[in-house]
DOGUDO-768242 format. One record per residue (C-alpha): y, x, z; residue in one letter. Coordinates in steps of 0.02 Angstrom, whole numbers, padded with zeros to 5 digits, always signed. Last residue first. Layout:
YXZA ...
***
This chain:
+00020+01244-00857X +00078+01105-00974X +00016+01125-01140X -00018+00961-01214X -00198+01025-01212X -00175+01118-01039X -00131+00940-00972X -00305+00882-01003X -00400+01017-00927X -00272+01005-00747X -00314+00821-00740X -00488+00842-00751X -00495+00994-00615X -00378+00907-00509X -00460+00733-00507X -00397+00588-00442X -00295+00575-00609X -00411+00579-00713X -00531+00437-00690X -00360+00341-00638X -00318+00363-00794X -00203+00505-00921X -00075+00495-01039X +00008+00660-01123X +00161+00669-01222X +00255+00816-01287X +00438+00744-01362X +00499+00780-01524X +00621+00635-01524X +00483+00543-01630X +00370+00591-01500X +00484+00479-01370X +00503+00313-01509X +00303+00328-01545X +00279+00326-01353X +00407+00165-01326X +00326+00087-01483X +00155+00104-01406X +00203+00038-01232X +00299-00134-01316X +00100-00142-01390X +00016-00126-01243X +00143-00279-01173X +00119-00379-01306X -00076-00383-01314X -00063-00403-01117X +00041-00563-01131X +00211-00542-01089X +00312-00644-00940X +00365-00464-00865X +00196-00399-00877X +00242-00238-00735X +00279-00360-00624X +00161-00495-00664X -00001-00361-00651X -00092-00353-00789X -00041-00220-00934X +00007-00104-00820X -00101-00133-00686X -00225-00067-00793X -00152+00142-00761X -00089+00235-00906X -00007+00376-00793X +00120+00455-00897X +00167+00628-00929X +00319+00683-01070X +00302+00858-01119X +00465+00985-01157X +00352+01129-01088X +00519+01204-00987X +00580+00996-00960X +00392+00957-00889X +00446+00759-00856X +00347+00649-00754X +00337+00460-00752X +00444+00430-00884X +00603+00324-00888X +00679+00263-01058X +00830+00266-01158X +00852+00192-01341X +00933+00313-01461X +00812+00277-01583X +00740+00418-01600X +00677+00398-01392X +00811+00446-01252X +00744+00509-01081X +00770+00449-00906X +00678+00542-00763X +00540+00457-00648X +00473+00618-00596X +00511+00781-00609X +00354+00894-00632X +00273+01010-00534X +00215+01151-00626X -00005+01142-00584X -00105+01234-00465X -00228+01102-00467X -00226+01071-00301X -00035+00996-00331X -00061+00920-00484X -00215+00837-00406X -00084+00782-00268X +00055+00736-00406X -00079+00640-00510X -00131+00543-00337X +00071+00509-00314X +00068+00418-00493X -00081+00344-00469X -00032+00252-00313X +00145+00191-00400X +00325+00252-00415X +00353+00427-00360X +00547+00443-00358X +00499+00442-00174X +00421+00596-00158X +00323+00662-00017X +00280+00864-00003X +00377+00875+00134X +00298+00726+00236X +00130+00753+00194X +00127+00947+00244X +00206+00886+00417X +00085+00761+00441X -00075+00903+00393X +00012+01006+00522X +00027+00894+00655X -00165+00838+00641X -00196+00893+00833X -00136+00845+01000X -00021+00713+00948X +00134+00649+01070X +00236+00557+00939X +00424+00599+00939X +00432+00751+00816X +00331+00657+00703X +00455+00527+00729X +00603+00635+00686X +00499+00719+00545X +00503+00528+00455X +00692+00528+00470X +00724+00693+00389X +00615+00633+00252X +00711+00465+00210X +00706+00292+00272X +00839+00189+00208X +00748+00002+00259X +00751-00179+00211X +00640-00294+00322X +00498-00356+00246X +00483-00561+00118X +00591-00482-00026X +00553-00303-00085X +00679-00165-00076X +00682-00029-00213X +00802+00103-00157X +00743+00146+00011X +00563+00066-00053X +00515+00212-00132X +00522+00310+00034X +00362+00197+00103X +00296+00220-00072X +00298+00403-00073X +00220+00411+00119X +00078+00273+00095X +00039+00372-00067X +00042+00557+00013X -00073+00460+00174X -00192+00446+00049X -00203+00613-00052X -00198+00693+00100X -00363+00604+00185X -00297+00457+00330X -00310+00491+00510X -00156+00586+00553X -00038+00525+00394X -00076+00332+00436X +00025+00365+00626X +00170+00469+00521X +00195+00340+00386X +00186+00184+00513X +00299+00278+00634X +00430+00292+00482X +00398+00100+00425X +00436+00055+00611X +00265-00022+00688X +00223-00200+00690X +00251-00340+00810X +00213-00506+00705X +00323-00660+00629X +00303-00623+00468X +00355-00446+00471X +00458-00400+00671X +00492-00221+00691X +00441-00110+00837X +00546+00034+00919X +00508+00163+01066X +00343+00170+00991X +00185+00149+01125X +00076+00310+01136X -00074+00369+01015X -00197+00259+01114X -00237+00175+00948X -00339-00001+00978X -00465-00054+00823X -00478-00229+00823X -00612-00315+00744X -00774-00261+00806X -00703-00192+00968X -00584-00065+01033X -00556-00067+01233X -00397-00124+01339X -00232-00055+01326X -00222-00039+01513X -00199+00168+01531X -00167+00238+01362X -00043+00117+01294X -00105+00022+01167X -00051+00039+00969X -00141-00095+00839X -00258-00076+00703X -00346-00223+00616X -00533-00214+00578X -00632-00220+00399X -00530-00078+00335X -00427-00088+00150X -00530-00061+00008X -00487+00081-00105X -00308+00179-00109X -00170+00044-00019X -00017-00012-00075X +00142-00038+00060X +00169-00214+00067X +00243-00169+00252X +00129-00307+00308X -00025-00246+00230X +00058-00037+00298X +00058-00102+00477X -00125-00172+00472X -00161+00027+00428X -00092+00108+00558X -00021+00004+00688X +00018-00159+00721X +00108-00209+00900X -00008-00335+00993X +00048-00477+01094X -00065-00539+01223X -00244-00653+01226X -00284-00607+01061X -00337-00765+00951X -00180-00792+00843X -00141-00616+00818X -00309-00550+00760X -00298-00704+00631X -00134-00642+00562X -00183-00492+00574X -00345-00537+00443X -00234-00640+00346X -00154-00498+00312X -00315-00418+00242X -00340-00576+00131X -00167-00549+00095X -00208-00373+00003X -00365-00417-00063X -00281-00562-00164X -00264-00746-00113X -00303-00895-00224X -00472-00916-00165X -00411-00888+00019X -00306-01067-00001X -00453-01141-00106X -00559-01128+00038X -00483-01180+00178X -00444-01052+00330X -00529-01001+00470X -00536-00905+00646X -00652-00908+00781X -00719-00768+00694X -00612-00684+00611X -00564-00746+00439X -00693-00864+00424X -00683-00969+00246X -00672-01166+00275X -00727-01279+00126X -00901-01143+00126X -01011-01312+00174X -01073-01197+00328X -00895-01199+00348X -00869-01384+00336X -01005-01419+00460X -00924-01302+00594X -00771-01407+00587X -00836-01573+00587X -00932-01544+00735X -00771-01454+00834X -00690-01613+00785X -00811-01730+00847X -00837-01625+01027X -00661-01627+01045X -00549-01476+01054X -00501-01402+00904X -00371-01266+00942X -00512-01148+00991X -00577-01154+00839X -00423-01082+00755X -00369-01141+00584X -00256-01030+00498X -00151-01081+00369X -00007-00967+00415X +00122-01087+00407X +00015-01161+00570X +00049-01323+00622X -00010-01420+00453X -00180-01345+00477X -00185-01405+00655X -00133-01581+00589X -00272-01576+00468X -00397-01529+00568X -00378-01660+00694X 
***
């Protein structure tokens, strides 16, 4: 019996619900307290090895997944269970409930596991994987109102990233600025506008990972020249290469030096690690050689305004 549900659902759940003999229910409560079966939500499950080789970000899709299978009607993702199936990155730990939009008068109560916005039902809802979910620009304005700046300015630079650089598996998009005040203009909010509006013009989508947008925000506090980001540059060699951010009036090169980097497949590019720091000392060599500034900073830096600001001033960027 557990097999066949398993094959029935591309999503791998398993939902206790679905198992209906007495046998079957036995068998599947026994291999969860063996840890072969993983609860999602509960009432929902999925085998071990199949969550083993998932990362935090589809372990919290999973999550809506599971929300979806067990709620008695359709729910339209909000917030933050928008943004997992947007693949938009998030800063931290993503929550521990999933956040959906319910109108104000019947859209039931918020519980342990689902969080319910009364914020007012979008005129427009997208379909990722299957699920309901919030337009990218409602997503960006709803996550600006109850996230911290520095937050909401990463959902919002990578949500205008993706414009020009589409992903495969979510709908393809233009969204641009003018677009994302039309919906705050749209949403009935009683408070937070100006903090949305702040998010939305400041918003970059040249910007082109978390630590790139948190540099810009300590940047920002910091009383720091803005840079220009992303911004093609020729080494001694002649070969060109884009920077993160680019001080043309100090004539210094910035770039976050995050892990993911030298980890992640996309950034790796079928190198090792070893191969990949080196490719990134040659670049830097090639840019001073130029007679290029360059400073490199971490995450330990970059969240912080007062760091980041101290270790620009000794490339001398102001």
């Amino acid at each position: 019996m557990l097999t066949s549900v398993l094959k029935e659902r591309p999503d791998h759940l398993i939902l206790s619900r679905d198992v209906t003999t007495a046998g079957a229910r036995a068998t599947l409560f026994a291999r969860v307290r063996r840890g072969e079966l993983v609860v999602v939500l509960r009432g929902a499950y999925v085998p071990v090895e199949v969550w083993a080789a998932l990362d935090a970000d589809a372990h919290y899709r999973a999550m809506v997944h599971a929300a979806a299978a067990l709620a008695e009607r359709e729910f339209v993702f909000s917030h933050h269970s928008a943004a997992a199936l947007w693949r938009l990155p998030v800063v931290g730990a993503w929550p521990h409930r999933v956040h959906v939009v319910a109108p104000g008068a019947d859209g039931g109560r918020s519980s342990s596991t689902v969080f319910r916005h009364t914020v007012g039902m979008p005129d427009a809802v997208q379909s990722i994987e299957g699920l309901s979910v919030t337009t990218l620009a409602r997503t960006v304005v709803d996550l600006a109102r109850v996230t911290p700046f520095g937050q909401a300015v990463v959902f919002a630079d990578a949500a205008l990233h993706r414009t020009a650089h589409p992903i495969g598996g979510v709908p393809s998009t233009s969204l641009d600025r003018a677009q994302l005040h039309g919906e705050l203009a749209g949403v009935p909010l009683r408070q937070g506008t100006a903090k949305i509006f702040e998010v939305i013009e400041f918003a970059d989508g040249a910007a082109d990972r978390p630590g790139e947008s948190l540099s810009r925000v300590s940047m920002l506090r910091a009383g720091i020249t803005m840079p220009l980001l992303q911004i093609p540059l020729l080494g001694a060699s002649g070969r060109r290469y884009f920077v993160d951010f680019w001080w043309p009036e100090f004539n210094v090169i910035g770039e976050f030096d995050g892990r993911d980097k030298y980890r992640r497949p996309e950034f790796l590019r079928g190198r090792t690690p070893e191969q990949a720091l080196y490719d990134e000392k040659l670049r830097e060599d090639d840019l001073r050689a130029a007679g290029h500034g360059m400073s490199r900073w971490s995450w330990e830096v970059a969240v912080s305004p007062r760091k980041l600001a101290a270790h620009l001033a000794i490339a001398g960027v102001k």
